[in-house]
N, C-alpha and C positions, 0 to 999 in steps of 0.2 A: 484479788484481795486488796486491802488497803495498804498501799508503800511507804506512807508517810508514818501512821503509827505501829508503837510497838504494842501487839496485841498480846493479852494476857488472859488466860480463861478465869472467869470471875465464878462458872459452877458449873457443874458437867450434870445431867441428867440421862439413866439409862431408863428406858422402857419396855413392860412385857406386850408383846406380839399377840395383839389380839383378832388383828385384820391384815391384807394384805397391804394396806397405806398405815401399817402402825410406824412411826417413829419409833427408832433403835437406841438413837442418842440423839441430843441435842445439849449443845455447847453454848454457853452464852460470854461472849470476847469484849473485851473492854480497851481501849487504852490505858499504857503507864502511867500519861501525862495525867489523869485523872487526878482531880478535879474540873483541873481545868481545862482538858479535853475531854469535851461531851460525845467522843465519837461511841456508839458499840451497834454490836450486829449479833446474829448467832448464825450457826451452821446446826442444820437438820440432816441426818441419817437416819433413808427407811431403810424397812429389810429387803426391799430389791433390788437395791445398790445404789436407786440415785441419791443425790446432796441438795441441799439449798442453802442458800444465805438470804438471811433475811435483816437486811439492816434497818436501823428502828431509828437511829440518828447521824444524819452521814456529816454533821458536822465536823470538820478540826480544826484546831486550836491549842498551840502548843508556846510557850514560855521564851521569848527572847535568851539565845545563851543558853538553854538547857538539852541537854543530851537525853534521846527518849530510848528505853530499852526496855527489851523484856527479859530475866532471869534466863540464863543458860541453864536446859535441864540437861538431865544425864543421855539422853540421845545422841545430843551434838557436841557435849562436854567430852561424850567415848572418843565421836571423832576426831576431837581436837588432840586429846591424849596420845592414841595414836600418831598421831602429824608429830609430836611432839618425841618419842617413842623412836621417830626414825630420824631425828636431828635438828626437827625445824626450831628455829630460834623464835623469843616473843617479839622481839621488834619485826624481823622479815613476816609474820604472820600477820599482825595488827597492819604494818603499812599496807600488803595486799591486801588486804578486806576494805581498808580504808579506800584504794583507789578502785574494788570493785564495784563499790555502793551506784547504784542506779543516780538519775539526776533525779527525782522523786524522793527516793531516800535521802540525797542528800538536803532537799528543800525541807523535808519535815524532819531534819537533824536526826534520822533514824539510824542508830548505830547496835539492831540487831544482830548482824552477824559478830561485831567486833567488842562488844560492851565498850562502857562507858568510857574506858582508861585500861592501859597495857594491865594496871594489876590487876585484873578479869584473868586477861590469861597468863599472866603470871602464878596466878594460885592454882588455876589449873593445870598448870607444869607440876606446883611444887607436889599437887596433886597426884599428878601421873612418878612422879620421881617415888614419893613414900609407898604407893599403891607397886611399884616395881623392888622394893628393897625384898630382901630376904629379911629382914629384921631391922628395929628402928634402932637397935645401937650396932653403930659401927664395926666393932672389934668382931660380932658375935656375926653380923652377916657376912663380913670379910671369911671368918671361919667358916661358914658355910656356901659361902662362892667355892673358896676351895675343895670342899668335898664335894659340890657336884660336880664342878671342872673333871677330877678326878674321877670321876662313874662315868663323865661323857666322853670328854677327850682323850683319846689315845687311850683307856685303860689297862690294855696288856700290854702296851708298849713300854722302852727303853727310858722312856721320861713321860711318867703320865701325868697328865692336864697340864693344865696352864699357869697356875700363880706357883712356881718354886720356893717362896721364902717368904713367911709373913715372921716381921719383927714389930714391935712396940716399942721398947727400948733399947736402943735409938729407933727411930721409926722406918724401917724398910720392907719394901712391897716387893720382890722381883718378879717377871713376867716374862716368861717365851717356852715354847711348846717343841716339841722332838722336829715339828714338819716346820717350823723356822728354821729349826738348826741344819734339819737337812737343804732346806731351801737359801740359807746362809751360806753352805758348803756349793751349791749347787752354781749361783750366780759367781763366787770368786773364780768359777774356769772359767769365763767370759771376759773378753776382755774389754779394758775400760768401766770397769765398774768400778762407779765411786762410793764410797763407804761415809758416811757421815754421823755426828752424833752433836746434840745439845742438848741443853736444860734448861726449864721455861715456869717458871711462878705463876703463870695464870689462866694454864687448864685445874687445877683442883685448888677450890677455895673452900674456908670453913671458917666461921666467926669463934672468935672467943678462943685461937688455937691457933698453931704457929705453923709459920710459911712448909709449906709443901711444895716440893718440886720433881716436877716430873721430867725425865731425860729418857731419851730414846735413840736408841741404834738403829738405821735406817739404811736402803742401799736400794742404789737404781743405773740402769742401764741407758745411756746415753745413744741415741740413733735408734733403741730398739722402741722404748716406751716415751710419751712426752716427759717433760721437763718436770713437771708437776706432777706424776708419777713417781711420789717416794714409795720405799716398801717397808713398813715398820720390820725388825727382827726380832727386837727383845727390848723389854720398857723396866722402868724401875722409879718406882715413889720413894722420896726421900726427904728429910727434914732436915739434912748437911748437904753442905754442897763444896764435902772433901774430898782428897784423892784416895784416904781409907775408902769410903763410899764405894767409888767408882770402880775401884782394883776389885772389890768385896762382888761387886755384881754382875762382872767382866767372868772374874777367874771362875765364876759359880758356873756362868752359860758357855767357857772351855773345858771344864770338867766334865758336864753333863756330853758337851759335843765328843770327848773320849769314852762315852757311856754307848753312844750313836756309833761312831766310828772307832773303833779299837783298833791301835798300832799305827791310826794314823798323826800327822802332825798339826795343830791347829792350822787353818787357811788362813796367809797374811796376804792384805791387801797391799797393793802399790803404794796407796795414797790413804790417811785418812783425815776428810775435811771435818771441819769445828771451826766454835768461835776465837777470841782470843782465849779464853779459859786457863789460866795453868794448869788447871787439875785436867782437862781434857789433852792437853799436848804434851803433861806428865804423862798420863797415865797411859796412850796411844804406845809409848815408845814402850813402856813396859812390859805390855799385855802382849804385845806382837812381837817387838823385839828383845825382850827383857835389855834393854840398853838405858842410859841416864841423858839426862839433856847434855851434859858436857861430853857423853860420847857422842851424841847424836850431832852438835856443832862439828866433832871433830873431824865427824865423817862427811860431812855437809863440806866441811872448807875442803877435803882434800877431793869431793866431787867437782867443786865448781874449778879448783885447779887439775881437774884431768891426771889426777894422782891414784884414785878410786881401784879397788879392788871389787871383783866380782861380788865378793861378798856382801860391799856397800850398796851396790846396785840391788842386790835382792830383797835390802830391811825396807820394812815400810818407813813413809818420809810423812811427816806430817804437816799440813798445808792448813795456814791460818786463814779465815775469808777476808777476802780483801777489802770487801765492803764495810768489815769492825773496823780493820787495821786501819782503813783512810779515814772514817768517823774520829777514832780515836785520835787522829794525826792531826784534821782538821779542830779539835778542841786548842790541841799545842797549837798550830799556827795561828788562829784565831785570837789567842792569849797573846801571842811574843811578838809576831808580827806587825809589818804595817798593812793597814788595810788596802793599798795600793798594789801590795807583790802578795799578795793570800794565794792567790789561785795559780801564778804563777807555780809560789813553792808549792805547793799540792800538786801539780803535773811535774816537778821536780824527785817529788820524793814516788808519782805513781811511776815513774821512769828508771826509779833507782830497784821497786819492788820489780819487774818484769826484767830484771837482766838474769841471764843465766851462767854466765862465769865469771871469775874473779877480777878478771881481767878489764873485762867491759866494765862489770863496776866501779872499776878502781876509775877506768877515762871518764864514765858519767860524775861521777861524784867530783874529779879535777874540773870539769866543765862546768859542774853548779856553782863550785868554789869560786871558779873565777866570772863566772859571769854574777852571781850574785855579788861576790866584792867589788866589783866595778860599778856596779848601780848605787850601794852602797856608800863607797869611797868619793865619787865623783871624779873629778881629774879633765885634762886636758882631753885626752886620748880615749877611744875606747876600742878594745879588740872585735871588730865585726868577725873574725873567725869563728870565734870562740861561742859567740851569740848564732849564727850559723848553721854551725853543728851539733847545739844542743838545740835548738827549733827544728832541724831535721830528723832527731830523734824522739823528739817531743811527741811531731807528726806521724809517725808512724806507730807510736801507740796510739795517739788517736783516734785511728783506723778501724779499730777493736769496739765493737758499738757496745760489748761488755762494758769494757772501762768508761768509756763516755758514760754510760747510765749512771755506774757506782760515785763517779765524779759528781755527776749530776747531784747525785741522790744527798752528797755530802755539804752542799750549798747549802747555807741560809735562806729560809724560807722569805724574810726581806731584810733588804740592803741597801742604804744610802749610796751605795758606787755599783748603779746598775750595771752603769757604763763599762767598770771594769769587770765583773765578773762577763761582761759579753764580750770582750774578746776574747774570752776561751771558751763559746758556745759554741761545738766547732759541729755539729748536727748538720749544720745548713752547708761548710763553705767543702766545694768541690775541687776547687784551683788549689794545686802549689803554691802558687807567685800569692794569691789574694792570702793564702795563711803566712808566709812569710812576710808580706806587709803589714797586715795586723800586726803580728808577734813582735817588728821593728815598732811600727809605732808604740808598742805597750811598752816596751824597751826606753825609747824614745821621752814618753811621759813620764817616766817614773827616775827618771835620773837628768841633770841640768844639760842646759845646751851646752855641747863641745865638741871638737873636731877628731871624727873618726879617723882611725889609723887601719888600715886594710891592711896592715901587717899578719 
């Protein structure tokens, strides 16, 4: 057939069977670009099975600039809905079609398979999305998710279906099923399983109508599954993003987990990760350890001072990610700083985040003090010790290709002092002595000529 245009059938004709050469159908095919493509042909169907084409004008001739297509009928519209149906997005769809087009197709600007412009299959999403609703208003299909949930999931069980709680005012959706909860109970005897949870504005969007946020408890096993291997446990849509909220949707799926397991104690994890959030590292210490933030510092100081009682060792400890906390650090040094020691303080302050008792922090923190006042101050003198040993300990976080990333990831996209954020590109340097050189000269540059004191 013809690659270049987009044929459209101009009239279908069926026929009654009067001989064994009668014609069944015949199809008469035009191009889109018509008028001004004179191309057409027809196809012939007898009743013995064979076809013909008979083309009557094989000229083409198609418009500088213009996109030739033919109408998506409902054949290939189902296909598409389905693709759709199972996750595929309109850009990743359009771009493959785009780079599958023949070199034929793409000479006669033939964009059959793709229509003209992404809103082709854009509508046929919005398409496949209404043809999938339970009902066109919201509230009424939400109520009827839920009762089939209920007929299908779990029905005699202990917590049947899946949506636990639909409110309107305030707006809350909660979500998770008896075989989470046991599946939640199940991974806490494993060890190293990290627990995590956030909240994110832009999986559910709605025009004309206020922000929606969707948070999710999540948990995954380290060494056993990849990294990218989270396990969702229980979700919750929401229109506040309080620690009423989060307590309200928490306390609901340890309720039901006493409905699961009777007489047992809710499972607390070691660790549970999140953003900076208050209301997530309010609410962590509550749910798990019904404890306050000023208890929870006060048990934090008496662990790093090796004061700790058994007890402190058993409450969950809650772990901010480090990749907000340096984002956020880097906005303040960024601000107050000179542009010459940025990166410095920022491997200063990633140096102070990795210590683990009091103690060691208290010498890092003297160490910043004084090496930072020196550069600062200027003077005769300046203490190479002190510079030294906080380069040595610099280097040994930077060992950790973790932190190099998050580091990384916290830089300015561009910056007038290449130069200096590349001395602390430390990706490439393998030698001790070549990172101790750098680190002096950075030293070096950023504060006046003067005569060191190897005191």
């Amino acid at each position: 057939m013809n690659p270049y245009c987009g044929l459209c059938v101009r009239n279908c004709t069926f026929c009654v069977q009067l001989n064994e050469l009668q014609q069944l159908l015949r199809c008469d095919l035009r191009c889109s670009g018509r008028p001004i493509c004179p191309f057409r042909c027809s196809v012939i169907i007898r009743n013995d099975g064979s076809g013909h084409i008979i083309v009557s004008n094989n000229n083409v001739r198609h418009k500088q600039n213009s996109k030739i297509c033919r109408p998506i009928r409902t054949p290939l519209r189902s296909i598409i809905k389905q693709q759709f149906n199972v996750g595929a997005s309109v850009y990743r769809m359009y771009q493959n079609s785009l780079q599958a087009r023949s070199i034929k197709e793409r000479q006669g600007r033939n964009y059959d398979a793709t229509g003209k412009s992404r809103a082709i299959l854009q509508k046929i999403k919005s398409e496949a999305v209404t043809e999938s609703l339970l009902s066109l208003d919201a509230d009424d299909g939400l109520l009827k998710l839920n009762e089939q949930y209920r007929n299908e999931v779990n029905a005699g069980g202990k917590v049947p279906g899946a949506i636990q709680l639909i409110c309107k005012y305030p707006c809350q959706v909660i979500v998770f099923s008896e075989s989470s909860i046991r599946l939640y109970d199940a991974l806490l005897k494993h060890k190293n399983v990290v627990v995590s949870w956030d909240a994110t504005g832009s999986i559910i969007k709605q025009n004309n109508s206020l922000q929606l946020l969707y948070y999710e408890l999540s948990m995954t096993l380290p060494g056993v599954v990849t990294q990218d291997s989270i396990i969702p446990i229980t979700f919750m849509i929401s229109d506040a993003h309080g620690l009423v909220n989060v307590l309200h949707w928490m306390q609901l799926f340890r309720h039901s987990y006493s409905k699961v397991f009777p007489g047992q104690d809710f499972p607390r994890p070691s660790m549970v990760l999140s953003d900076r959030a208050q209301v997530f590292l309010i609410a962590a210490l509550q749910i798990w350890n019904s404890e306050t933030i000023s208890q929870f510092l006060h048990r934090a100081y008496r662990i790093v001072t090796n004061e700790a009682s058994e007890v402190d060792y058993k409450l969950t400890n809650i772990h901010a990610c480090l990749s907000h906390v340096l984002l956020s650090v880097r906005k303040i040094v960024n601000k107050l700083l000179d542009e010459k020691i940025r990166n410095l303080a920022m491997w200063c302050i990633a140096l102070l985040i990795n210590t683990s008792t009091w103690k060691e922090m208290m010498h890092n923190w003297k160490l910043i003090c004084f090496v930072l006042l020196q550069m600062h101050i200027g003077g005769e003198t300046m203490n190479v010790e002190y510079q030294d040993s906080l380069l040595d300990k610099i280097t040994k976080i930077r060992a950790d290709p973790n932190i190099c990333g998050i580091m990384q990831s916290t830089e300015p996209e561009s910056s007038n002092s290449t130069a200096n954020y590349g001395q602390f590109d430390y990706d490439d340097i393998d030698e001790d002595q070549e990172q101790n050189e750098q680190f002096s000269t950075y030293i070096s540059q950023t504060t006046p000529s003067r005569k060191k004191n190897d005191k």
